[in-house]
C-alpha positions in Angstrom: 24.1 18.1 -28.4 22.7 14.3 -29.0 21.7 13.2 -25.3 20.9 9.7 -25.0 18.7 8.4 -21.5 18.8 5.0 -20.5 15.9 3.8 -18.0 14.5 0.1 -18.4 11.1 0.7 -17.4 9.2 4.1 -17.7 5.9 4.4 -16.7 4.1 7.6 -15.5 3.8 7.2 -12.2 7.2 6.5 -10.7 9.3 8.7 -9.1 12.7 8.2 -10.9 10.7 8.1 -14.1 9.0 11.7 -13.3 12.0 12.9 -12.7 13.9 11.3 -15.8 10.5 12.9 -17.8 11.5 16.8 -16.1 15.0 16.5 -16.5 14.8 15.3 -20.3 12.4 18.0 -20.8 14.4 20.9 -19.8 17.3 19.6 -21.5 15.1 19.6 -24.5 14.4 23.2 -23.9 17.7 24.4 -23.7 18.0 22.9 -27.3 19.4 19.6 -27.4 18.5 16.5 -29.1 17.0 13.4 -26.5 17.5 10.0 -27.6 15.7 7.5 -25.0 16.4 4.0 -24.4 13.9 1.7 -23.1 12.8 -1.9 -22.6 9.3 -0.9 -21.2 7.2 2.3 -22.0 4.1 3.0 -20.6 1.8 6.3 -21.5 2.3 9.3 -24.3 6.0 9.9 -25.7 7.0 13.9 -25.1 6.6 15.7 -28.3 10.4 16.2 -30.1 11.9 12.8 -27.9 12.7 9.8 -30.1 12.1 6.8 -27.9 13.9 3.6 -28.7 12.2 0.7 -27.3 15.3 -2.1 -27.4 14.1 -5.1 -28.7 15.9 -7.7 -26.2 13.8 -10.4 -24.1 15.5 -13.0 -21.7 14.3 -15.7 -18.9 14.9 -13.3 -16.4 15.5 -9.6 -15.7 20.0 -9.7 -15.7 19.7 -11.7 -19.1 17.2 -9.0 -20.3 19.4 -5.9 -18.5 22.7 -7.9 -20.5 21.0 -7.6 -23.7 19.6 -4.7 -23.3 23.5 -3.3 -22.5 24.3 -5.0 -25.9 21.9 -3.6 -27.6 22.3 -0.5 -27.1 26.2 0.0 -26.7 25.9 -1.0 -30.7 23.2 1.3 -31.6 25.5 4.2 -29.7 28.7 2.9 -31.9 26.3 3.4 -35.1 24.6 6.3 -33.9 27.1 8.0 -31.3 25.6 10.6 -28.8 27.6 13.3 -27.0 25.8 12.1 -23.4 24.8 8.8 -22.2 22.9 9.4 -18.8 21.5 6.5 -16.8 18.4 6.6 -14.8 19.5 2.6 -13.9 22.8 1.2 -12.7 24.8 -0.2 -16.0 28.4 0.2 -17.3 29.5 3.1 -19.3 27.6 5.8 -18.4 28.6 9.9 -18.5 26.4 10.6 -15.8 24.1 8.3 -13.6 21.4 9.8 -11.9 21.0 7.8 -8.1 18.0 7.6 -7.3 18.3 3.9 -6.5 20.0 3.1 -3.0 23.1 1.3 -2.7 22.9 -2.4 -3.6 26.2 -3.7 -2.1 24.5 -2.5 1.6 21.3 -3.9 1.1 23.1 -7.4 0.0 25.6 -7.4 2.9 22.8 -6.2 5.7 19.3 -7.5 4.6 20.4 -10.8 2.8 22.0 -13.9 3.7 25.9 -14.4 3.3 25.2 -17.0 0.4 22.7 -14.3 -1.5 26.9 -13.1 -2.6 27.2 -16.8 -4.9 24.2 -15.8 -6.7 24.1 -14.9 -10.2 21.7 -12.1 -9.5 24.3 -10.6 -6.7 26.9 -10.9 -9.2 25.3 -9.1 -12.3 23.4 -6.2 -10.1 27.1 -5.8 -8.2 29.0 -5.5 -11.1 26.8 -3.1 -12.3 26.7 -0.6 -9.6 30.4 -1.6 -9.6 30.8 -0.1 -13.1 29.2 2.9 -11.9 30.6 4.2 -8.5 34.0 2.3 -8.9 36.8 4.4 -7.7 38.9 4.5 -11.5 35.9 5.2 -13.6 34.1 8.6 -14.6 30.8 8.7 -14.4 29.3 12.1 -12.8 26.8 10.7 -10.0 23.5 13.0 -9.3 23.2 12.4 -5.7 19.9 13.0 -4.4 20.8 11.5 -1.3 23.3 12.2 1.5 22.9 8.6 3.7 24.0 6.4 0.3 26.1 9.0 -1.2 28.2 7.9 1.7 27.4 4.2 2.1 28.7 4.2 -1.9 31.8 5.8 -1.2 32.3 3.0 1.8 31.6 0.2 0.0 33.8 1.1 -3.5 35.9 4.5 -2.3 34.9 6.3 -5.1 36.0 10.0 -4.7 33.6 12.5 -3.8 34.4 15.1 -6.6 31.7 12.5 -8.5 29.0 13.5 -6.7 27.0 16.5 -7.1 24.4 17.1 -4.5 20.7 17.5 -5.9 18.3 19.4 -4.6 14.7 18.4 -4.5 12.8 18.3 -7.5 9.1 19.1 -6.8 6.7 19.6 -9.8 5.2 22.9 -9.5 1.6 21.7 -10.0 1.6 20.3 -5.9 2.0 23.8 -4.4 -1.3 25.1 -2.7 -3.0 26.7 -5.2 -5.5 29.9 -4.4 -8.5 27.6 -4.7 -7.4 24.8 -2.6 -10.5 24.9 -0.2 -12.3 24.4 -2.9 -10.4 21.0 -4.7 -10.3 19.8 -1.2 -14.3 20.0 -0.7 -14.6 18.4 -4.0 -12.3 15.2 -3.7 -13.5 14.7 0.2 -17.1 14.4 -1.4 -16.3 12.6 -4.5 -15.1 9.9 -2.2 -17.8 10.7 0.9 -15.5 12.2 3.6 -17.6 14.0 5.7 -16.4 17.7 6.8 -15.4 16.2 10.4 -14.0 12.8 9.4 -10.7 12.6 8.6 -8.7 11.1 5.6 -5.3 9.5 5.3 -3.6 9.2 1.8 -0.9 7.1 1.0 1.1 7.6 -2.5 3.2 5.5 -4.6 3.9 2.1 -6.5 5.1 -1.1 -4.6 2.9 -1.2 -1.6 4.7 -3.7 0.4 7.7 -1.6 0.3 6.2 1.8 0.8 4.2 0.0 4.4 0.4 0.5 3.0 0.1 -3.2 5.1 1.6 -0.7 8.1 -0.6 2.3 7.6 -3.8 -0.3 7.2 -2.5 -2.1 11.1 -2.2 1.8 12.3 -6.0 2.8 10.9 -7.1 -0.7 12.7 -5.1 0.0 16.3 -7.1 4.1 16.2 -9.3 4.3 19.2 -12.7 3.0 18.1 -14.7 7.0 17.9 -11.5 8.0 15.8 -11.2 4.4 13.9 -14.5 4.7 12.8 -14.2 8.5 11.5 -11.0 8.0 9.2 -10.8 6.5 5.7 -7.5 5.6 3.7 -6.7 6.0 0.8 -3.9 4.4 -1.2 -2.9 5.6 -4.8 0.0 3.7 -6.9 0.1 1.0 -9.1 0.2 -2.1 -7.4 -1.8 -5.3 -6.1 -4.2 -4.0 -4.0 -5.7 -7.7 -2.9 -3.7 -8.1 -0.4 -3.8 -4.7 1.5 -8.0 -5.1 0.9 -8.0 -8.4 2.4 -6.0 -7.3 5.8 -8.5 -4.5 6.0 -10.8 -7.4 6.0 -9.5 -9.4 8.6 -9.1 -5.8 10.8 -12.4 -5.3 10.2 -12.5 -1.9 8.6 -13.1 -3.3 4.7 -15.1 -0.7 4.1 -12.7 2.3 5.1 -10.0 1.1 3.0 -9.8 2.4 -0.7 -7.2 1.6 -3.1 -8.3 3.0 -6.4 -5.3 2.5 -8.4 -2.8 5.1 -9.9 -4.5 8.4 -10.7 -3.1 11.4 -12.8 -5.4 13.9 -10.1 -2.7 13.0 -7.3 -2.6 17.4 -6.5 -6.6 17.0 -5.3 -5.8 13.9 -3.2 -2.7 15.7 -1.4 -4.9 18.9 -0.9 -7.8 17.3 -0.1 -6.6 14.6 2.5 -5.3 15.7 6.5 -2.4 12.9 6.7 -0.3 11.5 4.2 0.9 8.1 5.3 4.7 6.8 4.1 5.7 4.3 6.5 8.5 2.8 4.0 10.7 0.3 5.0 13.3 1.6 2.9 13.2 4.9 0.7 15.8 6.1 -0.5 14.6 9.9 -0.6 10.9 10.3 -0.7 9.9 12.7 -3.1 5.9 12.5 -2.4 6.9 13.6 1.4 7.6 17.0 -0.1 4.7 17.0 -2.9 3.0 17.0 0.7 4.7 19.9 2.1 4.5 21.9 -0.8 0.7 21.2 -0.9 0.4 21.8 3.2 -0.2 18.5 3.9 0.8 17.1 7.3 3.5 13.5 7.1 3.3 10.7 9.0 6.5 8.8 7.9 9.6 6.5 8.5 13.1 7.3 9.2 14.3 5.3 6.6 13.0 7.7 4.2 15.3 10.2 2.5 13.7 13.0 2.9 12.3 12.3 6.5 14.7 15.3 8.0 12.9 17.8 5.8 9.6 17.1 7.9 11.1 17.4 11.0 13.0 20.5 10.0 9.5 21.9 9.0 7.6 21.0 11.9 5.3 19.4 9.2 4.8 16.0 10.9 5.9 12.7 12.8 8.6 10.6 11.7 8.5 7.4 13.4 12.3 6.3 14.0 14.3 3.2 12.9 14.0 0.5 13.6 10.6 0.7 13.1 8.1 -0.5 15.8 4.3 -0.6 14.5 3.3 0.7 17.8 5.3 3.4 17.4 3.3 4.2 14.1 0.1 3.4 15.6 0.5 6.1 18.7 1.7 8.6 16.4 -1.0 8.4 14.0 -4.0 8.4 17.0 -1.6 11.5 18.6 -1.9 13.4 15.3 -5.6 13.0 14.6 -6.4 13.6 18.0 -5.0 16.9 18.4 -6.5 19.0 15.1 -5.3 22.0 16.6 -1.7 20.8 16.1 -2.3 19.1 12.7 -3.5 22.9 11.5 -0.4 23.9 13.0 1.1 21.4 11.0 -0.3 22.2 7.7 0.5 26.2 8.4 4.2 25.0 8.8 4.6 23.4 5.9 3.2 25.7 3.5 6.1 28.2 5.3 8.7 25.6 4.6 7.4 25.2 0.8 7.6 29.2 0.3 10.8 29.6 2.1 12.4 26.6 0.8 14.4 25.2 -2.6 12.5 22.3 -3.2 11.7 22.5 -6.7 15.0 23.2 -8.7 16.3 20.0 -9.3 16.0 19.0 -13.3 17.4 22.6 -13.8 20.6 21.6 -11.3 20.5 18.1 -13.3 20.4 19.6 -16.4 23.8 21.8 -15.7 25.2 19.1 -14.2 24.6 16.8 -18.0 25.8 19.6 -20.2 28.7 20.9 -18.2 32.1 20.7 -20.5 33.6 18.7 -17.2 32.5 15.1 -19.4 33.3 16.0 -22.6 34.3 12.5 -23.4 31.8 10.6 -24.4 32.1 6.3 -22.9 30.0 4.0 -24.9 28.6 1.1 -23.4 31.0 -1.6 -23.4 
């Protein structure tokens, strides 16, 4: 079959894109023809893929999404395709992979009542709208239980539309046999000493992933276990401000942010706390890369994922709504008790062996070439 993907923005180090990457990929294995479409690529292009970089601009991001929509329902009337699978929330999609939480609850419950006359409200509403609206079609990946059900409040569509993912960790983050090794390499590459301790933090968008929160909880440590622990924050992202609050807290120099990094495996074996304090996440996939690698979590509730840490004994989730003492006492808890963070790394490596954490672009794949959407929708 002709499988067309629809993503705005790919770049290699985002969750939803790593997943579109896998998911295209095995699709591709199983024989069939990918088609993406794209307003932003960043990095190589798979061997076999043909990419299709739409050639739309606009003011601002809806008259750039509206063109892009255009654009591409036109190129599918030319050139028709048997799938059209969205890794974003527009109109007219066979399946629609959710990686993105709910829109409609984050407008009603974080905004102001007038953000609802806005143009933006209107075009990103509609859109989700065209997706999870109760008469359409669209087969919805959920990879998420907490807005699989906040969608079906907010437009009643029926559950038979959703199909439950499992995780979707790369194999490349599971302990490998010389992991004592990596780990002494990347603590000294970065001068960790044998008895200090090192707190990573993974992922774009740093205000919304809490690096400013995990900085305030390095700052609050008592001052012998302050002055032994380093972070450091991988993603791609301004760093200036995060560097200048480590400033302010005094600890400039135990603050690292060096960018996004293709080596994340060393960081996650080589590190003794990965830090997610997100305000809002819809799953959390890098919370299992830590499991899987034995790496203890120190995370939020409003992540995803979260009950997968506590149902592996692999860490501290710090409950909603968030308090930043709660995050500092949790943090100086963990570190101060190595006996129980070994315990904690020894748990999660059990979790990760005895676990399906891993299967989800095979699930996805069955899920796009099932006979069940035949019927191909073009975008209108």
């Amino acid at each position: 079959m002709q499988l067309a993907f629809c993503l705005y923005k790919y770049f290699p180090y985002g969750g939803l894109q790593r997943d579109f990457l896998r998911i295209a990929k095995v699709c591709q294995k199983r024989g069939h023809a990918i088609r993406v479409y794209a307003l932003e690529w960043e990095g190589e292009v798979p061997e076999g893929f043909e990419l299709v970089m739409v050639p739309v601009s606009g003011a601002s991001n809806i008259k750039r999404y509206k063109r892009f929509t255009d654009w591409v329902t036109t190129d599918l009337h030319r050139r028709p395709a048997d799938r059209v699978i969205g890794f974003n929330k527009m109109p007219g999609l066979d399946v629609y992979y959710a990686a993105d939480p709910c829109f409609e609850e984050k407008s009603r419950t974080l905004r102001k009542p007038w953000y609802r006359l806005s143009a933006r409200y209107r075009h990103f509403s509609a859109y989700e709208g065209a997706v999870f609206g109760p008469n359409g079609k669209t087969r919805i990946m959920s990879i998420s239980p907490v807005q699989r059900d906040l969608f079906i409040k907010y437009y009643g569509t029926p559950k038979a539309r959703f199909h439950d993912m499992p995780p979707g960790i790369a194999p490349d983050r599971r302990a490998p046999d010389n992991a004592a090794e990596i780990r002494l390499a990347l603590r000294q590459e970065f001068g960790v000493g044998e008895d200090d301790f090192l707190l990573v933090q993974i992922g774009s968008d740093f205000p919304r992933k809490g690096l400013d929160r995990s900085v305030q909880a390095l700052a609050a440590l008592p001052p012998e276990l302050r002055a032994a622990t380093r972070l450091i924050a991988l993603g791609a992202d301004d760093a200036r401000p995060f560097l200048s609050q480590a400033d302010r807290l005094g600890i400039a120099g135990q603050v690292v942010v060096p960018g996004p990094r293709d080596d994340v495996p060393r960081f996650l074996l080589g590190a003794d706390i990965l830090m997610h304090p997100a305000r809002h996440e819809n799953t959390g996939t890098v919370l299992l890369e830590a499991v899987a690698a034995g790496l203890p979590v120190l995370a939020s509730a409003a992540c995803g994922y979260a009950h997968h840490i506590l149902s592996a004994r692999a860490g501290r989730i710090v409950p909603e709504p968030f308090s930043q003492p709660d995050l500092d006492r949790a943090l100086a808890d963990m570190l101060g008790h190595r006996a129980e963070l070994d315990g904690m790394r020894r748990n999660a490596l059990a979790y990760a062996g005895s676990t399906d954490l891993y299967s989800l672009p095979d699930r996805a794949a069955d899920i796009i070439l099932t006979p069940d959407s035949e019927a191909v929708t073009a975008l209108p």
